[in-house]
N, C-alpha and C positions, 0 to 999 in steps of 0.2 A: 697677301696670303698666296703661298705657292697651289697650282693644282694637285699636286698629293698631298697637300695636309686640306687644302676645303673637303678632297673625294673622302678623308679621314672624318672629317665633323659630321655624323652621322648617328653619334649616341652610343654608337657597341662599343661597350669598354676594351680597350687599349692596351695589351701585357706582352712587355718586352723581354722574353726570354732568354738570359745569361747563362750557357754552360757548355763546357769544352766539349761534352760526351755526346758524339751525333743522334745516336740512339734515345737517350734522356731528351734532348731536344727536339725530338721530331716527336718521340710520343708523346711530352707537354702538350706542345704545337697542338696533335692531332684531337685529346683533349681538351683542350680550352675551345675549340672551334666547335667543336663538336655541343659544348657546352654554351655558344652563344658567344664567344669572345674573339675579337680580332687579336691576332699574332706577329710579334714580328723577332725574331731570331738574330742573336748572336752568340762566338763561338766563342768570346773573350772579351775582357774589358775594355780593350781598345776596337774594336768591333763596335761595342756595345756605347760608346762615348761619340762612335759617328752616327750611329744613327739618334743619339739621344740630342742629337748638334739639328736633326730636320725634321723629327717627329715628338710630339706629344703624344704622351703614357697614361694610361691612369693606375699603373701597377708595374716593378718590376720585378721579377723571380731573379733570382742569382743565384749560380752555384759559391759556396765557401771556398772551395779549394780547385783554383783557375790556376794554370801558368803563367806566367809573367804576374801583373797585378791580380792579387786573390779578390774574393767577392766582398770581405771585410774590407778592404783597402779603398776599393773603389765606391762601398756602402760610405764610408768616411765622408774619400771625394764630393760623392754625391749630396751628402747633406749640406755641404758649404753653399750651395744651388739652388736643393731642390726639395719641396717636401712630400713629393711622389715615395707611396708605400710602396717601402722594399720588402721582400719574404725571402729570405735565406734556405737554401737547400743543402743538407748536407748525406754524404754516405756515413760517416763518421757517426758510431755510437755507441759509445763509449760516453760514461757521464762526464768524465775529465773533459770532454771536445762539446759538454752543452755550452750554448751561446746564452749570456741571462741578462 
């Protein structure tokens, strides 16, 4: 076990933060911490795919509509893997654009 994942085994749940928008992502961030939860921030899928390579989650947020790979695509990804609760975020709302 590396020393950043033992300093990690500590019990405060674990939420990896997916989304392009600096703003959205720093006020989750601020948020969940605030709220009792460790953070850890990415600004895209491929971002979000290295640090999912050194750290265990017990939750991730994703935005739906990312550059390059969307948060659908990489929700896909991820389930081939993993069975960490993903929660989708979107701007979009419009009922055409609900996810069911």
């Amino acid at each position: 076990m590396t020393a950043e994942a033992s300093a990690l085994d500590d019990g405060i749940p674990h939420i990896l933060v997916v989304d392009d928008d600096t703003r959205l992502r720093k006020l989750l961030q601020k948020f969940l911490r605030e709220n009792g939860f460790r953070v850890t921030l990415a600004q895209n899928a491929a971002d979000a795919k290295t640090r999912l390579g050194g750290l265990q989650f017990d939750v991730i947020i994703l935005d739906v509509m990312m550059p390059g790979q969307s948060g659908l695509e990489l929700t896909e990804e991820l389930r081939g893997r993993s069975e960490v609760p993903i929660l989708l975020l979107s701007a979009l709302s419009e009922t055409e654009s609900r996810i069911t």
